[in-house]
C-alpha positions in Angstrom: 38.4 -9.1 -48.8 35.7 -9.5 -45.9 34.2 -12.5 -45.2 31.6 -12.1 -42.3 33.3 -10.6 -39.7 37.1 -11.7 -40.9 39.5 -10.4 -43.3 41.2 -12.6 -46.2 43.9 -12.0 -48.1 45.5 -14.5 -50.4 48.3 -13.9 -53.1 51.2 -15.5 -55.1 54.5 -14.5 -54.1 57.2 -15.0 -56.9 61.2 -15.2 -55.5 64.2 -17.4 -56.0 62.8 -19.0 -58.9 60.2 -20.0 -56.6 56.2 -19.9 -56.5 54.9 -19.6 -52.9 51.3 -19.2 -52.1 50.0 -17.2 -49.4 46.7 -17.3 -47.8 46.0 -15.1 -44.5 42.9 -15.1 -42.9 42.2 -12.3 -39.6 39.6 -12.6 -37.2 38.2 -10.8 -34.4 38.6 -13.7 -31.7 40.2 -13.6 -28.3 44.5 -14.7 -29.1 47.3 -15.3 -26.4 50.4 -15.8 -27.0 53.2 -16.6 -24.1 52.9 -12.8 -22.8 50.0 -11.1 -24.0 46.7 -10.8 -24.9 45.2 -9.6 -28.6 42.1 -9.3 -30.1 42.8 -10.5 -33.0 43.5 -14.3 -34.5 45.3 -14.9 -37.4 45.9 -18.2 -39.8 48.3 -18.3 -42.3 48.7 -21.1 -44.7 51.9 -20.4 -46.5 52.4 -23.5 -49.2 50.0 -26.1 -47.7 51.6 -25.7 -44.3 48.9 -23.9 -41.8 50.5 -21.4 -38.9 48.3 -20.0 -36.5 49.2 -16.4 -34.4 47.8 -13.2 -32.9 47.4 -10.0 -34.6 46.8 -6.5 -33.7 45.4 -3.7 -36.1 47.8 -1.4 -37.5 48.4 2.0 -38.7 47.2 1.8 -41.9 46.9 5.2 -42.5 50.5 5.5 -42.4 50.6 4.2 -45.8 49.9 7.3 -47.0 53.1 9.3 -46.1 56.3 9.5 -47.5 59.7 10.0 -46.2 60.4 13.3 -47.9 58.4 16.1 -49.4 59.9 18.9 -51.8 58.8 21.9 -53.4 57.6 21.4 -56.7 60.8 21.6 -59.3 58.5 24.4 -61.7 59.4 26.9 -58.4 63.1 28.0 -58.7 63.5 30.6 -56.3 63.7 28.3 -53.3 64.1 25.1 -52.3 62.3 23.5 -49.4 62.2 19.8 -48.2 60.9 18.4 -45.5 62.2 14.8 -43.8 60.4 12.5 -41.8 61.9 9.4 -40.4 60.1 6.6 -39.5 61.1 7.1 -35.7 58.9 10.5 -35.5 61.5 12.7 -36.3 61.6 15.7 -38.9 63.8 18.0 -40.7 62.9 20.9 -42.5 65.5 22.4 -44.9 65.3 26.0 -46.4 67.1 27.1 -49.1 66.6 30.3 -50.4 68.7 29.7 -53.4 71.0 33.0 -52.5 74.7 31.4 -51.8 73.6 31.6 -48.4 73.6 27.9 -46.3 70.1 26.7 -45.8 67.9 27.3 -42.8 67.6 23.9 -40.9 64.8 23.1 -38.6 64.9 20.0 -36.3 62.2 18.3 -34.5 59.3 15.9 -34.5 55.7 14.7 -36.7 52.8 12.9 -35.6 49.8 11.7 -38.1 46.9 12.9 -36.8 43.4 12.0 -37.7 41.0 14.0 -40.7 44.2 13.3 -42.8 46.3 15.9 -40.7 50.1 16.2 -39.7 51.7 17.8 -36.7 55.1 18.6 -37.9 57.0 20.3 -34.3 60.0 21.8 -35.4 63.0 23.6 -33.6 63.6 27.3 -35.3 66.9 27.7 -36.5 67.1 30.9 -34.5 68.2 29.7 -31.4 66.1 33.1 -29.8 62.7 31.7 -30.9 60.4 29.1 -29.9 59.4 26.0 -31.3 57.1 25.9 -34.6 53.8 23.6 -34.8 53.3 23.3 -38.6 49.7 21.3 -39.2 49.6 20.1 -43.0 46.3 18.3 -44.8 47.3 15.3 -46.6 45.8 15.6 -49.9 46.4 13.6 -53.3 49.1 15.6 -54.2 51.4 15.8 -51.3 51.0 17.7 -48.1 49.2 21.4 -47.9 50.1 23.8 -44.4 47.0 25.7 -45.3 45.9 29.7 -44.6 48.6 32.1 -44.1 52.3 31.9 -42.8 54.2 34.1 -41.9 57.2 32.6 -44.4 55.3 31.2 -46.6 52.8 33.4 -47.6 48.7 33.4 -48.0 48.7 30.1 -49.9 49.9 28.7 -47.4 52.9 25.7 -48.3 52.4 22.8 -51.0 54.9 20.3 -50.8 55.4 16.9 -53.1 56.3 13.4 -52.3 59.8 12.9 -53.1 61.4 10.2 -51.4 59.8 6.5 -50.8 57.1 5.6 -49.2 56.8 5.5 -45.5 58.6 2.1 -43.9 57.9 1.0 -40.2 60.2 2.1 -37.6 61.2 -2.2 -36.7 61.8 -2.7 -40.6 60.1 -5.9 -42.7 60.2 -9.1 -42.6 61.4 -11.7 -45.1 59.4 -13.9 -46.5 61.2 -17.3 -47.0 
């Protein structure tokens, strides 16, 4: 919640048979810490015991991706699913349900702003260039819009199927 110009956050974390309280307060103050300099303060009070740091905004909008997207299941003449790893790269898989191996497509994504992603991929013809695929993040998944040249003039729809995006250093335990 805001509070003037700083953000609190306060919760009960249940673990271990144990209750901890949590209390987080952000503010937009000058913070140093033994290498660098942030704009932002933090205080933490994690059971009573207070614990003051420096913060930096994040990418929040990250939260909206997930780590793979799929065709819907109610289309059975191909299969398509699309990886993204939380280091920036992609994979695109292709199968075209016809005993043949799937079509695999390496290469990068980047989240854009206006809800867009920049999927680069590698084509699996050696012979042709690399692919920029731009999709709209919508409700539902992930949209490449307009007309495709493989995908036809509704362009591609794919579904979250795998979990939701983590960071690239991981998470940290609370105690």
């Amino acid at each position: 919640m805001r509070q003037g110009a700083d953000w609190w956050w306060e919760s009960e974390i249940e673990g271990n048979n144990r209750k901890h309280r949590l209390s987080l307060r952000i503010q937009p103050a000058a913070c140093q810490d033994d290498q660098n300099w942030f704009g932002l303060s933090a205080v933490l009070i994690l059971d009573g015991t207070e614990y003051l740091g420096c913060a930096k905004r994040g990418q929040l909008e990250r939260l909206d991706l997930f780590t793979e997207y799929r065709l819907p299941s109610a289309i059975e003449t191909r299969d398509i699913r699309l990886q993204l790893k939380p280091d920036g790269s992609a994979l695109l898989s292709e199968d075209y349900l016809n005993q043949q191996p799937p079509l695999i497509s390496r290469g990068s994504w980047q989240q854009l702003s206006n809800a867009r992603l920049l999927v680069s991929l590698d084509d699996p013809d050696p012979k042709l260039n690399q692919e920029a695929l731009m999709f709209v993040l919508t409700e539902q998944g992930i949209t490449l819009p307009g007309f495709h040249p493989r995908y036809g003039h509704n362009g591609l729809r794919l579904q979250p199927s795998g979990i939701p995006m983590p960071w690239a250093e991981g998470r940290l335990r609370v105690p």
